[in-house]
Structure formats: structure tokens, C-alpha cells
C-alpha positions as CSV (number, residue, x, y, z in Angstrom):
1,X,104.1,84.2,194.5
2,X,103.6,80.7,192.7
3,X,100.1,81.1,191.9
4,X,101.4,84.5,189.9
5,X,103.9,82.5,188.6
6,X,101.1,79.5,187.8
7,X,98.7,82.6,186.5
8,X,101.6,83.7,184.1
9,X,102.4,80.3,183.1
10,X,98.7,79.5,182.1
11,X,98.4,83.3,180.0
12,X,102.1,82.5,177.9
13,X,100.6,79.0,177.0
14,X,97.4,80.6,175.9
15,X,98.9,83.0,173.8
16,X,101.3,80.4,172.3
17,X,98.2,78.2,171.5
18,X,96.0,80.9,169.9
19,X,99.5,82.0,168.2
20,X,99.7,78.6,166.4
21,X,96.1,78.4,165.7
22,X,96.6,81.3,163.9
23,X,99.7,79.8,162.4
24,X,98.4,76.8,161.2
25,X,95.4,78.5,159.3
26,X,97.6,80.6,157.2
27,X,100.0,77.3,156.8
28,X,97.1,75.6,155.2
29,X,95.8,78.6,153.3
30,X,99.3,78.5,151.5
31,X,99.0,74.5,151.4
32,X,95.6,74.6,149.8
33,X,96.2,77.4,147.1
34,X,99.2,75.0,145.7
35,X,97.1,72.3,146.3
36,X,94.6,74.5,144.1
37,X,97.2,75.3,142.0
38,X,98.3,71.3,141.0
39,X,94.7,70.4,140.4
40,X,93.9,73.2,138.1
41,X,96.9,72.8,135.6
42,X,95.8,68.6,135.4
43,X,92.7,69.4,135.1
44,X,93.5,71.9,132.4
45,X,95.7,69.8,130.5
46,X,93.0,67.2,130.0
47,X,90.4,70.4,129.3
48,X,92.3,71.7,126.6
49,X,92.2,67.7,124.4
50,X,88.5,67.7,124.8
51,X,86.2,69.6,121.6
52,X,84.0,71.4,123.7
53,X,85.1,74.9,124.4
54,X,83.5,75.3,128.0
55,X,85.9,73.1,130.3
56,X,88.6,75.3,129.6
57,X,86.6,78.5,129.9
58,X,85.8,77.2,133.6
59,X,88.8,76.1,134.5
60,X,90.1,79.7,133.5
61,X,87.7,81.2,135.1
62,X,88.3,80.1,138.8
63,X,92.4,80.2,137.7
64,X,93.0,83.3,139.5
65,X,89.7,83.9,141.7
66,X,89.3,80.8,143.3
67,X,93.4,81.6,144.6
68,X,92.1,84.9,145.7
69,X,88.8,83.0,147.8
70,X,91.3,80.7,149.4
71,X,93.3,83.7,151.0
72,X,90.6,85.6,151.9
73,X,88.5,82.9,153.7
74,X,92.3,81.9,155.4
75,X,93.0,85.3,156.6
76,X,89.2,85.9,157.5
77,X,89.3,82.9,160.1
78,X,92.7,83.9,161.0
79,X,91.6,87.3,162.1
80,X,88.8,86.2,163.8
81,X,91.2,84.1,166.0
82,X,93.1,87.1,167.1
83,X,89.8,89.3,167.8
84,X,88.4,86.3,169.7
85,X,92.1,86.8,171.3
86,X,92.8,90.1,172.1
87,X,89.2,91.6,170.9
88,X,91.1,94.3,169.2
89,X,88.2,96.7,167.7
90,X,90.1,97.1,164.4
91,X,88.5,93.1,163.2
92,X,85.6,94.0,163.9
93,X,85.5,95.1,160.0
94,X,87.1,91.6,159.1
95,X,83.3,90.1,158.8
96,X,82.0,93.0,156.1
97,X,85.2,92.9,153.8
98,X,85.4,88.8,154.0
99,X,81.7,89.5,152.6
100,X,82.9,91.9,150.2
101,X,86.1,89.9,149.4
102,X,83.8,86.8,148.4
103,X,81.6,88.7,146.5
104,X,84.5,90.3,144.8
105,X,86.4,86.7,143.7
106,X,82.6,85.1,142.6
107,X,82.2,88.0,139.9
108,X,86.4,88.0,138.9
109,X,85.7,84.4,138.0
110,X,82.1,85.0,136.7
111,X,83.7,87.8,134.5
112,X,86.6,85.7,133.4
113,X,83.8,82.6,132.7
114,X,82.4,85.6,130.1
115,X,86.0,86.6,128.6
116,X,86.4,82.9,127.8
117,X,83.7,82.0,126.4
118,X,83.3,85.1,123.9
119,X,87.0,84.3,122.7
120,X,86.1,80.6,122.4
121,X,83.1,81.8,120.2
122,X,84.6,83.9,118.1
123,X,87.9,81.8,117.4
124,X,84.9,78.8,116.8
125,X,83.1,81.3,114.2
126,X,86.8,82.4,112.4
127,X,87.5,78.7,112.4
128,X,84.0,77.9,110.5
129,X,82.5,75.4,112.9
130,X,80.0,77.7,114.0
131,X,78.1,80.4,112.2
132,X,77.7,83.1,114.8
133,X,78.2,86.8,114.4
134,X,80.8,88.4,115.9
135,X,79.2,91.5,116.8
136,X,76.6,90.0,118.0
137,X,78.7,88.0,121.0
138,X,80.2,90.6,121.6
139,X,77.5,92.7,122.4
140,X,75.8,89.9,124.4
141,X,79.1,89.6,126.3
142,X,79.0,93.3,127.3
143,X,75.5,93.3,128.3
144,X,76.4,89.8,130.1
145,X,79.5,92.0,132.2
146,X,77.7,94.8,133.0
147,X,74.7,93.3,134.6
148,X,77.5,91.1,136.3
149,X,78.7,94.0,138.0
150,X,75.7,96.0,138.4
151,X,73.9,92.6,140.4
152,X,77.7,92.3,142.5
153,X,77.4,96.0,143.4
154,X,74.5,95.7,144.9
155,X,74.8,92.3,146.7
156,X,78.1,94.0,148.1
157,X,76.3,97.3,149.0
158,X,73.3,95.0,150.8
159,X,76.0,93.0,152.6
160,X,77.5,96.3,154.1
161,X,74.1,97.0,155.5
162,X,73.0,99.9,152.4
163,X,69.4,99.6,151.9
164,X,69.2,98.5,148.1
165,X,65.5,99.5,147.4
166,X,66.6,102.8,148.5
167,X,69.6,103.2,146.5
168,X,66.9,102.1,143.3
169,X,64.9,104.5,144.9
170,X,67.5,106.9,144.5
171,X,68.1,105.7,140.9
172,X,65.2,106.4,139.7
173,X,64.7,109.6,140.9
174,X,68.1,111.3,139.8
175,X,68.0,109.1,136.5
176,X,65.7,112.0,135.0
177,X,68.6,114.5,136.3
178,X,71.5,112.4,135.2
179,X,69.8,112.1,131.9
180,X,69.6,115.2,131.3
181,X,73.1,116.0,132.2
182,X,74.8,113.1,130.3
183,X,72.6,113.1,127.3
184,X,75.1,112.8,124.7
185,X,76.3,109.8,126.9
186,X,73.4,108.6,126.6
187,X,73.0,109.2,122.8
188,X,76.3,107.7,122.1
189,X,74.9,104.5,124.1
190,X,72.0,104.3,122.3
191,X,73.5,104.8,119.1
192,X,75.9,101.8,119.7
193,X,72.9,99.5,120.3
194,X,71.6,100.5,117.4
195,X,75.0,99.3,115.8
196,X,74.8,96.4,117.0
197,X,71.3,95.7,116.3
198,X,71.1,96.7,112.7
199,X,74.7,95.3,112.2
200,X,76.5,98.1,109.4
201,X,79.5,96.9,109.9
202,X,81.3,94.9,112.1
203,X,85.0,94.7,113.1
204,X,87.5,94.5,110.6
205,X,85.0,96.0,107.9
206,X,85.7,98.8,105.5
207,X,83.5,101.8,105.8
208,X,83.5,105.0,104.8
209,X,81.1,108.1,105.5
210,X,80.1,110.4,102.0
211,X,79.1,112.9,104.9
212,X,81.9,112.9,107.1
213,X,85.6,112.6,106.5
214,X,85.3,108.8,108.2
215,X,86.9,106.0,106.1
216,X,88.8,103.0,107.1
217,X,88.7,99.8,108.9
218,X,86.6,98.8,112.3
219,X,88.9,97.6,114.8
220,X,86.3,97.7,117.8
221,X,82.8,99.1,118.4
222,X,82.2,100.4,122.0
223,X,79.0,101.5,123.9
224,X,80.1,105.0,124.0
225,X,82.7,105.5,120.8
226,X,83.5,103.2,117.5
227,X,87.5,102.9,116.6
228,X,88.6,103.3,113.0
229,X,91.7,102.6,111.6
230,X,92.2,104.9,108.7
231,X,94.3,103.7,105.6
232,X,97.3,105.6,106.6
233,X,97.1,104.0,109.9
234,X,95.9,106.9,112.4
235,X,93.2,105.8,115.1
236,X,89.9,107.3,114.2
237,X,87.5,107.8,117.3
238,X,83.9,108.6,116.4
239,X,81.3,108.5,118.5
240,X,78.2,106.5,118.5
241,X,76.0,109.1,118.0
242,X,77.4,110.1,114.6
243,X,76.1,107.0,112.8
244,X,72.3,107.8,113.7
245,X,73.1,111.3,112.0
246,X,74.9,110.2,108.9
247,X,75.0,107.8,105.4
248,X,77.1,105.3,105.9
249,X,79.0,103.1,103.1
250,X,80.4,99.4,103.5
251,X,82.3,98.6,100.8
252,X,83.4,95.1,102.2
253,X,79.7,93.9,101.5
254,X,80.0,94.9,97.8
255,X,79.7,91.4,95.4
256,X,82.0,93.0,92.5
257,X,84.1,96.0,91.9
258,X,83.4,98.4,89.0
259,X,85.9,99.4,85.9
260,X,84.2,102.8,84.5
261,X,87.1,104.3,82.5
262,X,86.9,106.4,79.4
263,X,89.5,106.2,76.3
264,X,89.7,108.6,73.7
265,X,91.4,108.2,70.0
266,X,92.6,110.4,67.8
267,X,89.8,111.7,65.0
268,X,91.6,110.7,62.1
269,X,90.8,106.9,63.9
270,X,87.0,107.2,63.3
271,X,87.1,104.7,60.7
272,X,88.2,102.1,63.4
273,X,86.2,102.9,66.3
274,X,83.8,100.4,65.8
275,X,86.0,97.7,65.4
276,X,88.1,98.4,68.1
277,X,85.1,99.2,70.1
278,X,84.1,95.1,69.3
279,X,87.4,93.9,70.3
280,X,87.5,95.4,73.8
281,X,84.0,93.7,74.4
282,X,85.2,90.6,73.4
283,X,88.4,90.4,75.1
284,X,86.1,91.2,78.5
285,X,83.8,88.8,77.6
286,X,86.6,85.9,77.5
287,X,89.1,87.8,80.5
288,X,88.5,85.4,83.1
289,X,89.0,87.8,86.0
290,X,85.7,89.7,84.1
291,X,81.9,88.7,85.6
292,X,80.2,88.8,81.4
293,X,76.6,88.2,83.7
294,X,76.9,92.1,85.5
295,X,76.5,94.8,83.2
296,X,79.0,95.6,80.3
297,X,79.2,98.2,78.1
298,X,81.8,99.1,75.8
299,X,80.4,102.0,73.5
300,X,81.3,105.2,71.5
301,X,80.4,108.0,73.9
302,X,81.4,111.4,72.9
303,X,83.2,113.5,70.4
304,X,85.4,115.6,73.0
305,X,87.6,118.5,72.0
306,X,90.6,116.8,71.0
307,X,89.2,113.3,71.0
308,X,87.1,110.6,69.9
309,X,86.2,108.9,73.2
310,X,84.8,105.3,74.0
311,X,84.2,104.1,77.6
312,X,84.0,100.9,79.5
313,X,81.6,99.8,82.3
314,X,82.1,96.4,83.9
315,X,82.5,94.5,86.6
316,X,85.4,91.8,88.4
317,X,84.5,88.9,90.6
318,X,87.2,89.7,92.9
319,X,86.3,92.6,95.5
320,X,89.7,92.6,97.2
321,X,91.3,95.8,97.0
322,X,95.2,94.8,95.8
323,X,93.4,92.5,93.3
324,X,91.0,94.6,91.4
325,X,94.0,97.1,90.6
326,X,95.8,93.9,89.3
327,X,93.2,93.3,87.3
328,X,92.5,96.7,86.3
329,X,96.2,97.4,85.3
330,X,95.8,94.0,83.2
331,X,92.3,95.3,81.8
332,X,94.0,98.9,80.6
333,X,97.0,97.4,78.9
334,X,94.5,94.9,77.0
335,X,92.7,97.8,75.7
336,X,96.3,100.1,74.6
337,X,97.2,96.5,73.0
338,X,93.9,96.6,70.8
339,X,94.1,100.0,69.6
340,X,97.6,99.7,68.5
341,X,96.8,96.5,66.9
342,X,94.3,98.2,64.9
343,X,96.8,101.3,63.4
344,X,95.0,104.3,65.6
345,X,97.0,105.7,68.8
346,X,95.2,106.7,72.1
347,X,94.7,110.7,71.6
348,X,96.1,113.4,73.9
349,X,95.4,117.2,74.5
350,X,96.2,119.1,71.4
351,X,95.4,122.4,69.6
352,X,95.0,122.9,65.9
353,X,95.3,126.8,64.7
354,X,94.3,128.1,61.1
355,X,95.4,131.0,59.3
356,X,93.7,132.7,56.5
357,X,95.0,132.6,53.2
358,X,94.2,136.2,52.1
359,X,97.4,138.2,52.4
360,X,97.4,140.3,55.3
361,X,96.7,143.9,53.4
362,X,93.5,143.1,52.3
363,X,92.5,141.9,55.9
364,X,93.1,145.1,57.6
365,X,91.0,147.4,56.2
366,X,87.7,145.0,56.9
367,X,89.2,145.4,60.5
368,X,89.7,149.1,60.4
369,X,86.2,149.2,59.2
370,X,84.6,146.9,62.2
371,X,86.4,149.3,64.7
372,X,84.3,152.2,63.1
């Protein structure tokens, strides 16, 4: 009876100590991640005086992932406690997802290291230290994720004990199928690295299609579609492939805007086209909005129906949308101030009727005649 007693004694304080193994790894897990937690915001503070842009990108990279690492190696060991314990058969699967679970938190930070450092980039190249493309880090930073988590899925299916010359194996062989059942994936993939490599337009561009009904502003470019905000503010979702079929404008790379209007006077003004024709040259030639080294023409053009027109051709320095019509309105009024200036009036639509002046009896009988 004592020595069951002694036996029972000896199990309870085994159990207890295994119990506050167990309770002690997850106490310092939880000390560790604040521990993590108190070191990462110093050292972020000091990252975030320094110029370079890559202490912070680190530092936000292992934010969040290196929490997740702690608590996975913590509950790892303390799960391999209790199955060196009780040798329940449900941890025997703690080993594989710890595996999994590391590889998981490496590319989480390794993906966040990439977010970083493409926003740093591009708020460095809107800022005007740097000179880099925008498109062209954000490409790189796709091609940079996805072979992140291509390499990571296949590390992870390795660790699980899936051959990964077999799955390429496999790959290669039902690529050819795959291609030909997602070939307009595929085209739409292609065509976006063709966007990116010949560089139309980038985000926050102005384009417009004379082919398609596509006009308005890039707000991203995708491997598979390109958004574009139209100008009354619907999103417009076209995919790659389209811009490999189609002409494409991008009116935010012109260097001027064009004013092509035509006027037209009255006829009994034909006396003062010329001069008034000379006056609107010069007053482009000295309107400072007005680039006088693009082409201007200010001529006599036609003698329309009810009409004598002139037109103007030329060109603005600014191309900014609001702008030009500022200056265009200004342009117009210039022109109506000239003409009125010089005693003629800008014509309008009008129709002028003539009646014979034989008296109506001796008309008739010519037209009873014709109708013989």
C-alpha cells in the first residue's frame, strides 16, 4: 500500500513538472514577443531620423512575422513536451507545420521587406531624389513577390516530404495542357509585360483608345487586367490583351495643346479681312500663354455660304487640361475684341431671297410654256 502510494506520489510530481515545463515555455514566448515588441518600436524610432530608406523597410518587415516566429517556435517546443509526455499521436504533425509555420513567417517578412521598399522608391522618385520609373518598380516588385512565393511553395511542399522534381516534372508536362486552356490568361499576361516593357503609359496617365471606347486615367496596371478611371469617374477594366490589338493615344506626353478654330465674318467685311487677319497674328505672337516657335497660322480660308471665314492654328505651352481652356476662352474673346475693333461683326447663318422684277403676268406664260 505505501509503495502505490510512493508510485502515485512520484507520477503527480511528474506530471506537475512536465506541466510547468510546458508552462514556462509559453510564459517566455509571451515575455519574448513584448520583449520583441519594445526593441522594434526603439529601434524604429531611430530608423525613421536616418536618410536611407532600408532600416525602416526591415524593421517593418520582421514587425508582424518575426511576432508570428516567436509563437510558433514557443508552441512548437511546447508541444513536443506534452508528446514526449503523454505521446499523444495527434503531435506527431507538430514537427511538419512548425516547418511550414517557419517557412510561412520568413516569406510574410520577405514579402513585407518587398512592400517597403517599392513604397520607399516610389515616394523617393515623387519626392525627386531619385529618377526611377514607377512602373518599372513596380513590375520588378511583382516579379520579386511571385518568385517569393513560388521558391516558399516549394521549400514548404519539400519539407512535407512532396518530391519537388516531380511536381516540376508535373509542371512541365501539364503546362502544354494548361496553356492551352488558359490562353487568354496567358495572353493577358503577356500583354502586361509588354506594358511594362515598352512603358505607354504608366499610372496616373491620360490615355485614350481611337479604336476602342477606352479613355481616362491609369490608376493601376495588373498582370492580368489594366484599371482606368474614366472622366466621369466609372472604373474601367480592360484587359491586357487589348493593348497588343489596338492604337493607343497618351495625351499626357503631349509638349503643347493645339487651338484650330475657324471664324467667319460677314461678306460685306471683305475689305477688313486682311487687317484683321494681321492683328490676330500679332496679338498671338505677343499672348504670353502662346509658344510663337510651334506652328501659327492665321489665314483667309474659305468663302462659305453665309460667311467669309479665317482660321487659327497654334499652339500653348501649357498642356494641362483646366488651363488650355483658360487660355483658349482668353484666345477667343481676343479675337471677338479685334473684329469689333475694326467695324465688321462675326457672321451667323443667314439666307438672302430675290424676287424678279417683271410683274407676275408676263412670268406665267414662259412657265405655262416650259410645262408643254
Amino acid at each position: 500500500m505505501e509503495l502505490f502510494q510512493g508510485f502515485s506520489l512520484i507520477t503527480s510530481e511528474g506530471r506537475l513538472h512536465w506541466v510547468a515545463q510546458v508552462f514556462l515555455v509559453v510564459l517566455g514566448t509571451l515575455v519574448l514577443a513584448f520583449a520583441k515588441r519594445l526593441v522594434l518600436a526603439r529601434v524604429a524610432g531611430r530608423a525613421e531620423k536616418t536618410a536611407t530608406p532600408w532600416d525602416d523597410a526591415v524593421v517593418y518587415a520582421l514587425e508582424r512575422p518575426l511576432t508570428l516566429l516567436i509563437w510558433i517556435v514557443g508552441l512548437a517546443v511546447a508541444a513536443d513536451i506534452i508528446y514526449q509526455e503523454t505521446e499523444t499521436a495527434l503531435f506527431e504533425v507538430v514537427g511538419p507545420l512548425r516547418d511550414v509555420g517557419v517557412i510561412a513567417a520568413l516569406t510574410w517578412a520577405v514579402l513585407r521587406l518587398i512592400k517597403r521598399t517599392e513604397t520607399n522608391m516610389v515616394r523617393r522618385s515623387r519626392s525627386g531624389e531619385t529618377q526611377a520609373d514607377e512602373t518599372t518598380i513596380d513590375a520588378i516588385a511583382k516579379l520579386l513577390r511571385l518568385a517569393v512565393v513560388i521558391t516558399a511553395g516549394l521549400v514548404a511542399l519539400q519539407t512535407l516530404g512532396f518530391s519537388v522534381s516531380g511536381v516540376l516534372a508535373f509542371g512541365g508536362i501539364g503546362g502544354i495542357a494548361v496553356g492551352f486552356a488558359a490562353r487568354d490568361l496567358l495572353a493577358n499576361f503577356f500583354g502586361g509585360m509588354m506594358v511594362y516593357l515598352d512603358k505607354p503609359f504608366v499610372k496616373g496617365e491620360w490615355v485614350r483608345s481611337p479604336d476602342r471606347e477606352i479613355e481616362g486615367t491609369v490608376e493601376d496596371i495588373g498582370w492580368r487586367l489594366t484599371v482606368i478611371r474614366t472622366f466621369d469617374h466609372r472604373p474601367l477594366y480592360v484587359p491586357n490583351s487589348v493593348f497588343n490589338q489596338v492604337s493607343l493615344e497618351n495625351p499626357s506626353r503631349m509638349t503643347h495643346r493645339r487651338i484650330y478654330e475657324t471664324i467667319g465674318i460677314r461678306y460685306e467685311d471683305v475689305d477688313k479681312m486682311a487687317a484683321i487677319t494681321d492683328a490676330v497674328r500679332q496679338m498671338l505672337l505677343e499672348h504670353t500663354e502662346i509658344d510663337e516657335s510651334q506652328t501659327m497660322i492665321v489665314n483667309f480660308n474659305t468663302f462659305a455660304a453665309s460667311s467669309l471665314n479665317f482660321f487659327v492654328y497654334t499652339f500653348t505651352h501649357t498642356t494641362q487640361w483646366v488651363h488650355y481652356h483658360q487660355v483658349k476662352h482668353d484666345v477667343l474673346l481676343r479675337i471677338a475684341d479685334i473684329i469689333a475693333e475694326h467695324g465688321a461683326e462675326i457672321a451667323f447663318p443667314t439666307t438672302t431671297v430675290h424676287f424678279a422684277d417683271d410683274e407676275p403676268g408676263a412670268e406665267a406664260p414662259a412657265i405655262e410654256e416650259r410645262a408643254r
